[in-house]
C-alpha positions as CSV (number, residue, x, y, z in Angstrom):
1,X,-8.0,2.4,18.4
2,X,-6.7,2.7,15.2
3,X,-4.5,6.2,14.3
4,X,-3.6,7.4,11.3
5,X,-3.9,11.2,9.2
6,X,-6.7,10.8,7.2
7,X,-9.5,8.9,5.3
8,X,-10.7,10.8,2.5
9,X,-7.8,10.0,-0.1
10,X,-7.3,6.4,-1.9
11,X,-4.1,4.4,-1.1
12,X,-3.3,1.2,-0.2
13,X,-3.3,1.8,3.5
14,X,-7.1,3.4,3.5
15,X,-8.5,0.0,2.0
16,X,-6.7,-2.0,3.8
17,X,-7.5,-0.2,7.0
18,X,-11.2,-0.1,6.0
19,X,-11.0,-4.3,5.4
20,X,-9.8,-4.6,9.0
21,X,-12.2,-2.2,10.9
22,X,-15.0,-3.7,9.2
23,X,-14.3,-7.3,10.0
24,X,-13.1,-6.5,13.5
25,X,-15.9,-4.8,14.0
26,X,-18.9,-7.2,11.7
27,X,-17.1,-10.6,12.5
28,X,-15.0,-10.1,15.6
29,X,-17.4,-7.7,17.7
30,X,-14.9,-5.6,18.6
31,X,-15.4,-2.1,19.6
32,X,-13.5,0.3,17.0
33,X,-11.9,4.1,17.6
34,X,-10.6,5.6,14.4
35,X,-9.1,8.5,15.2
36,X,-7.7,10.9,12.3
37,X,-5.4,13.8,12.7
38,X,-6.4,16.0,9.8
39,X,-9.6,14.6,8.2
40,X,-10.9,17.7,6.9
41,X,-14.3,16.7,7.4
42,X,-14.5,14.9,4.1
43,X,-16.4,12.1,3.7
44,X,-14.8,8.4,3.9
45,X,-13.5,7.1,0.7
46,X,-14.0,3.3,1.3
47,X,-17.0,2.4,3.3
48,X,-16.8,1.4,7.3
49,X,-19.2,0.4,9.5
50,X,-21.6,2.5,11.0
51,X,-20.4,1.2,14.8
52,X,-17.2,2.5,14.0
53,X,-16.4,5.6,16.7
54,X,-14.3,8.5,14.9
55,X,-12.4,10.8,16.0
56,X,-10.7,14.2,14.4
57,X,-8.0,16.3,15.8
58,X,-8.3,18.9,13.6
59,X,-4.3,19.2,13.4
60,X,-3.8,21.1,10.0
61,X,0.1,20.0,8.9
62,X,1.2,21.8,6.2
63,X,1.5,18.9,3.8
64,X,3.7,20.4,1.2
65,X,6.6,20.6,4.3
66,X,8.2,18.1,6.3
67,X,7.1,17.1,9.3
68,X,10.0,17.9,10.7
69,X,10.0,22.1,9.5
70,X,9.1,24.2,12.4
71,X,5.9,25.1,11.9
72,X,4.6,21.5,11.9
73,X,6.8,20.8,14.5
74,X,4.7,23.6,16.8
75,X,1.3,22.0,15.4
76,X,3.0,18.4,16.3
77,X,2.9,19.7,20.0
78,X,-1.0,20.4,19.7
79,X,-1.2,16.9,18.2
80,X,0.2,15.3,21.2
81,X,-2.2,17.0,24.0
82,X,-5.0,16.5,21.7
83,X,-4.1,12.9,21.3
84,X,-3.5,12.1,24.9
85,X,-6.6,13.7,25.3
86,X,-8.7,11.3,24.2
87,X,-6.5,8.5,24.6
88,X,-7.6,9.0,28.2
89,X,-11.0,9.9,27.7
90,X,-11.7,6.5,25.5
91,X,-9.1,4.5,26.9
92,X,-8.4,1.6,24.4
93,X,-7.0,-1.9,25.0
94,X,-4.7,-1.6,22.2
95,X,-3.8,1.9,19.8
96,X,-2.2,1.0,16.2
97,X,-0.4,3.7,14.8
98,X,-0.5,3.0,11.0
99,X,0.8,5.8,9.0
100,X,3.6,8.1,8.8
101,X,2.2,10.8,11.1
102,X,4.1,12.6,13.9
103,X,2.0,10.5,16.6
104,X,4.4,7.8,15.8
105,X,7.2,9.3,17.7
106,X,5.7,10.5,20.7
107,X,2.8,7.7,20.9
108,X,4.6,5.5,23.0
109,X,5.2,8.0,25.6
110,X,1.3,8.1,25.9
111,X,-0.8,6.6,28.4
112,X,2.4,3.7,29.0
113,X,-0.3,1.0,30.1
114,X,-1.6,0.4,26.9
115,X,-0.6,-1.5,24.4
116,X,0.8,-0.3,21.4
117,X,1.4,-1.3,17.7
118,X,3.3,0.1,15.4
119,X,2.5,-0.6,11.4
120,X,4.9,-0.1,9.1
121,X,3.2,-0.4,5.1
122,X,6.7,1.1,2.7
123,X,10.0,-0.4,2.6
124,X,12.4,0.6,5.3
125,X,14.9,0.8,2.5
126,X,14.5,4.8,2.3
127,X,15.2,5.0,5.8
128,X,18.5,2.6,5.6
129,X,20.1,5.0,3.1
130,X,19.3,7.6,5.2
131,X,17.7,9.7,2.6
132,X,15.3,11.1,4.8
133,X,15.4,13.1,7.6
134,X,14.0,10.2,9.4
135,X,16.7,8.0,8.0
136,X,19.5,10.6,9.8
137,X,17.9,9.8,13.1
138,X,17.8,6.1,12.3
139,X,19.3,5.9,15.9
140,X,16.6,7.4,17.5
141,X,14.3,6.3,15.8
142,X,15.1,2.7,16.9
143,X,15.2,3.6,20.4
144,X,11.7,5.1,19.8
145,X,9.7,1.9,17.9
146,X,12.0,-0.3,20.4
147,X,8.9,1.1,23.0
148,X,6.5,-0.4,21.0
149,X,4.8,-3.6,22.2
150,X,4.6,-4.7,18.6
151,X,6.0,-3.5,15.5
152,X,4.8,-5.1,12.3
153,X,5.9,-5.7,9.1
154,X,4.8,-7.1,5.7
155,X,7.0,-9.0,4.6
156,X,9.6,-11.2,6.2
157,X,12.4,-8.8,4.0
158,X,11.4,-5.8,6.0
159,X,12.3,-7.4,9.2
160,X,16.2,-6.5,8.6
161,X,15.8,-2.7,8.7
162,X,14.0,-3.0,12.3
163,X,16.4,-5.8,14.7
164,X,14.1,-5.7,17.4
165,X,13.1,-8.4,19.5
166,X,9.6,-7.0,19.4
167,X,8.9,-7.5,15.4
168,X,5.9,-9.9,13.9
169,X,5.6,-10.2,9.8
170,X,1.8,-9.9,9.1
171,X,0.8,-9.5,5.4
172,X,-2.2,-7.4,3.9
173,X,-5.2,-9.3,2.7
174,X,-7.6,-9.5,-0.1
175,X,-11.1,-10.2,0.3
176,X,-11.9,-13.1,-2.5
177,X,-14.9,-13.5,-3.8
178,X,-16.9,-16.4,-3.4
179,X,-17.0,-17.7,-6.9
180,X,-14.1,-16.0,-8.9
181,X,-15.2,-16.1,-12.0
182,X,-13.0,-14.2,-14.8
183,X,-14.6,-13.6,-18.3
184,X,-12.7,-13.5,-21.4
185,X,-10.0,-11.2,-21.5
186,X,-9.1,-7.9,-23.6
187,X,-5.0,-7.1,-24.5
188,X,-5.4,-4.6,-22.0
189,X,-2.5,-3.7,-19.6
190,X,-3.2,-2.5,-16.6
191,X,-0.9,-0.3,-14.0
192,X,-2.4,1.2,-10.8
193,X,-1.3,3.7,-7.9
194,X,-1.1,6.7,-6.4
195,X,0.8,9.2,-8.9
196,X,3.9,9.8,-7.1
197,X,7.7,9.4,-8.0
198,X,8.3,6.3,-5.9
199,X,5.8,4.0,-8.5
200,X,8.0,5.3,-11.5
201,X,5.4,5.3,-14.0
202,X,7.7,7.3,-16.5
203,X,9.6,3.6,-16.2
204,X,6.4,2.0,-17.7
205,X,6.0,4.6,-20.1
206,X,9.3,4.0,-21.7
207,X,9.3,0.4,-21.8
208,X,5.8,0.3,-23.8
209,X,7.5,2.9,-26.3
210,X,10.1,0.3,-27.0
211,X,7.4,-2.0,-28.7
212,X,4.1,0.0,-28.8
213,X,4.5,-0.3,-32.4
214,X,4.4,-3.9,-32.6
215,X,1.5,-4.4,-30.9
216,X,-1.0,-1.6,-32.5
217,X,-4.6,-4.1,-31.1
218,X,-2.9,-3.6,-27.7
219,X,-3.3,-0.7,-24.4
220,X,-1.8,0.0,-21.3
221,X,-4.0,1.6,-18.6
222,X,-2.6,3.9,-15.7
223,X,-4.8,4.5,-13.1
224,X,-4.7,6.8,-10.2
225,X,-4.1,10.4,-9.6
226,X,-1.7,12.2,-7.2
227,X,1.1,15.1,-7.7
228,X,-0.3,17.1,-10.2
229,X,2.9,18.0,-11.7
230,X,3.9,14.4,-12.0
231,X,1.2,14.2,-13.6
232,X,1.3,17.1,-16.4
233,X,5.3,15.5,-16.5
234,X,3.7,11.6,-17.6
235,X,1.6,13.8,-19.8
236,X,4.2,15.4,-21.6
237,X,6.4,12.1,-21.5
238,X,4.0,10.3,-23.4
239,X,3.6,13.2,-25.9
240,X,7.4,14.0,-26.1
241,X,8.2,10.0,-27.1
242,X,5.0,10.6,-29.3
243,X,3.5,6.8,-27.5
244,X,0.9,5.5,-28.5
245,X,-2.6,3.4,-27.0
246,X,-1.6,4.7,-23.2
247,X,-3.6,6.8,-21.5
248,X,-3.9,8.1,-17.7
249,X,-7.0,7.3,-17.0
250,X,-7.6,9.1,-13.4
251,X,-8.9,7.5,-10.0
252,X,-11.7,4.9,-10.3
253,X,-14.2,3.1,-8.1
254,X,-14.5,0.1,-10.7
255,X,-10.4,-1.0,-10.6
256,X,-11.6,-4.9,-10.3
257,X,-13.7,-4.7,-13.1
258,X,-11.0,-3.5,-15.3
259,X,-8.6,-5.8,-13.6
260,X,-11.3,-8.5,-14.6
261,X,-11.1,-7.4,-18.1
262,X,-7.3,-7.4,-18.7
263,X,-4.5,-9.4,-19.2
264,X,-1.3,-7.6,-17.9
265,X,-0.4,-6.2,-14.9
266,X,2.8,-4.1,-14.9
267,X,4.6,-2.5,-11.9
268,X,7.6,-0.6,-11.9
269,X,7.8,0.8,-8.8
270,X,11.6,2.2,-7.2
271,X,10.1,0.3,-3.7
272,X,7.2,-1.7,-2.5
273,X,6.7,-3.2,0.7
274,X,3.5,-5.5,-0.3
275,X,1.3,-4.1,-2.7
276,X,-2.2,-4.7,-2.2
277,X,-2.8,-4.0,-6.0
278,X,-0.8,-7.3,-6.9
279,X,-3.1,-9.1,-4.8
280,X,-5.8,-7.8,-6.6
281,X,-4.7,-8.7,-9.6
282,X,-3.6,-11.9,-8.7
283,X,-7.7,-12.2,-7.8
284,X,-8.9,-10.8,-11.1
285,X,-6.3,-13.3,-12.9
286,X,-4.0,-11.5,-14.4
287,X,-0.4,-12.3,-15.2
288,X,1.8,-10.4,-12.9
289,X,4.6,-8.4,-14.4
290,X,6.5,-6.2,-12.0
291,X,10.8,-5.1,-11.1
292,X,12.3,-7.0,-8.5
293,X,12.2,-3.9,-6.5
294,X,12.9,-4.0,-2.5
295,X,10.9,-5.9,-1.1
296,X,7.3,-6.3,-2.0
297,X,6.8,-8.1,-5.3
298,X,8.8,-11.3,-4.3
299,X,6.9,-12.0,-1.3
300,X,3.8,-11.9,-3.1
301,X,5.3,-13.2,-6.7
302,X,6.6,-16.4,-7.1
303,X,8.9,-15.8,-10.6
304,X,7.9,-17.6,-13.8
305,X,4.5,-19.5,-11.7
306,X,2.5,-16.9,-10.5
307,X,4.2,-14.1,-12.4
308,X,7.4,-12.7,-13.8
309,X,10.0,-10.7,-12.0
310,X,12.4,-8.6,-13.8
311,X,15.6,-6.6,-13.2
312,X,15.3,-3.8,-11.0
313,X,15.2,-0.4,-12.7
314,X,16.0,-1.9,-16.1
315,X,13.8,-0.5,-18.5
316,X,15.1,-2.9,-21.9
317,X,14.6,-5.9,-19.7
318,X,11.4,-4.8,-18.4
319,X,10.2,-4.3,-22.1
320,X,11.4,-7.5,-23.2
321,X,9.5,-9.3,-20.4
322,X,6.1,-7.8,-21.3
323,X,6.6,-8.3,-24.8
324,X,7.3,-11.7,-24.0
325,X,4.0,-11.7,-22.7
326,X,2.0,-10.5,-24.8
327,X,3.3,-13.2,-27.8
328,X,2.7,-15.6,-25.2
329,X,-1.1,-16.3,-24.4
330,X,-0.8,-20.1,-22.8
331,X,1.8,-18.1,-20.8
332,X,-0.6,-15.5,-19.4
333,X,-3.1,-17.7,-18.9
334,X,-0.6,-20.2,-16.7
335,X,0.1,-17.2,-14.8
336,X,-3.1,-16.1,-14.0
337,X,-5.0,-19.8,-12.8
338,X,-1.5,-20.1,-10.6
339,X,-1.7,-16.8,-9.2
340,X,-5.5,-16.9,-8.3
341,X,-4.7,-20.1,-6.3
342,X,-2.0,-19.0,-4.6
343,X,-3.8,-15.5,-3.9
344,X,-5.7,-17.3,-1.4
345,X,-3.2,-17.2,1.0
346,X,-3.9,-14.2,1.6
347,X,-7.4,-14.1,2.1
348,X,-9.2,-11.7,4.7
349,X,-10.1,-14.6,7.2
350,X,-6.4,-16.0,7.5
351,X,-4.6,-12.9,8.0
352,X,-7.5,-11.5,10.3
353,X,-6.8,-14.5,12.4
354,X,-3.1,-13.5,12.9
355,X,-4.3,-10.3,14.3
356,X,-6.5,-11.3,16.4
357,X,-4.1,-13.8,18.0
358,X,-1.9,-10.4,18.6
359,X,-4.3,-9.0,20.2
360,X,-5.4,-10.9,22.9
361,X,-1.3,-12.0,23.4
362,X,-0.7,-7.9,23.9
363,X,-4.0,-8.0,26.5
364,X,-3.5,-11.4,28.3
């Protein structure tokens, strides 16, 4: 039984999430419970099987709080009675709680005799400053995932902000495909994410200003959509510094076809904790540009061979890396036939593997 808040908005945890149920589901044969606390009855935005089981609770958080403000502390009480509910009725061999959701503090108090994994997809970083209200509690907190039969991580850097005995390091995947063929390539630049303050696309936006002008044939791409007024703020940003050949281009179903086409990925991101999209690009060939940010990029970029890694949060360095890469085509290419080698890695079958062997150790 899988748990998380909804699956109607893109992200990085949705596709993933929909890779795994699939394949448990199509190439394992496992029986899968997908059980959402506040799905809205919205249709799936990735595709899953249609053996999948799923289940709503119907808890309506008021998103724009925390979860921590009263009133979604009193629907958080509804959320556990519902939940236990039909933890009992379906009774699982193993629940995975996989987002940010206020099951994850009470779900191990749950039904004691089945297994439990706790996924953790962003950098514990926020948390170890104690920025959030979370990261106040870290004590707490500790003592709670502690109860966890397994907590897992992406990357082996994440494994400092939880010293437990009861921590595994098991990265996303990327599904390859069979021949990966990449045609010939645009001076395109290519960003992707949910718009939100923690990818820093204003950081992007700044850097290309610094040499837009010396590179009229060439465009950067943003895609994704998000906080509206983040939004309208890029918006202005890119008006206000008067930059041009960007544009926001929205949410799209056809990312790996325009990942296909271009040359450049750029990330910028304040954290990451392993970004699928790097992967992806890393598929479509494309040289990787991204900061050095905590912790995700360097456990997926190898610096100077399958990409480049730049100083965190330094906007002139970031600049000069990217023009860098766009004088350099034998560069780009090097980067791109590296990455889509090493990409494979991480292919859907390896790291299925690793949680299938969890499984059946949390079951034995």
């Amino acid at each position: 039984m899988y748990l998380t808040n909804q699956f109607y908005l893109h992200g990085g945890i949705e596709k993933i999430l929909s890779d795994k149920i699939n394949y448990l589901i199509n190439s394992l044969g496992h029986e899968v419970v997908l059980c959402t606390s506040e799905h809205k009855n919205e249709n799936f935005v990735y595709p899953l099987s249609n053996k999948l089981k799923h289940i709503d609770l119907e808890i309506d958080y008021n998103r724009t709080k925390s979860y921590f403000h009263p009133k979604n502390i009193v629907k958080s009480l509804s959320h556990y009675k519902k939940l236990k509910k039909t933890i009992i009725n379906e009774q699982p061999d193993i629940i995975i709680s996989v987002n940010f959701t206020p099951e994850q503090y009470f779900l191990p108090f749950i039904a004691k005799q089945i297994p439990k994994v706790k996924e953790f997809h962003s950098s514990g970083v926020s948390q170890s400053k104690g920025k959030s209200i979370g990261g106040k509690f870290k004590s707490v907190l500790f003592q709670i995932f502690k109860r966890y039969d397994c907590v897992v991580v992406l990357n082996r850097d994440e494994v400092q902000f939880y010293p437990f005995e009861n921590v595994k390091i098991i990265p996303n995947f990327i599904k390859l495909d069979k021949e990966l063929s990449v045609i010939n390539k645009k001076k395109t630049i290519i960003a992707a994410g949910r718009i939100a303050a923690v990818k820093q696309f204003d950081h992007l936006i700044k850097a290309w200003a610094k040499i837009v002008d010396r590179f009229p044939e060439w465009e950067v791409k943003i895609f994704g959509s998000g906080d509206v007024n983040l939004v309208n703020n890029l918006k202005r940003l890119i008006l206000d510094l008067n930059v041009k050949n960007i544009r926001l281009m929205g949410s799209t179903s056809t990312l790996k076809n325009e990942m296909d086409m271009a040359s450049v990925y750029a990330m910028t991101s304040a954290t990451e904790c392993f970004p699928m999209v790097l992967l992806e690009a890393q598929a479509s060939e494309m040289a990787l540009l991204s900061y050095d940010c905590p912790y995700g990029p360097r456990n997926i970029i190898e610096d100077g061979v399958t990409g480049v890694l730049t100083t965190h949060n330094s906007i002139d360095t970031f600049a000069t890396a990217l023009e860098s890469l766009i004088l350099n085509q034998d560069k780009r290419n090097m980067l791109g036939k590296t990455a889509i080698k090493q990409v494979q890695k991480f292919e859907e079958k390896v790291v299925m593997e690793q949680w299938e062997r969890l499984f059946k150790s949390l079951i034995k």
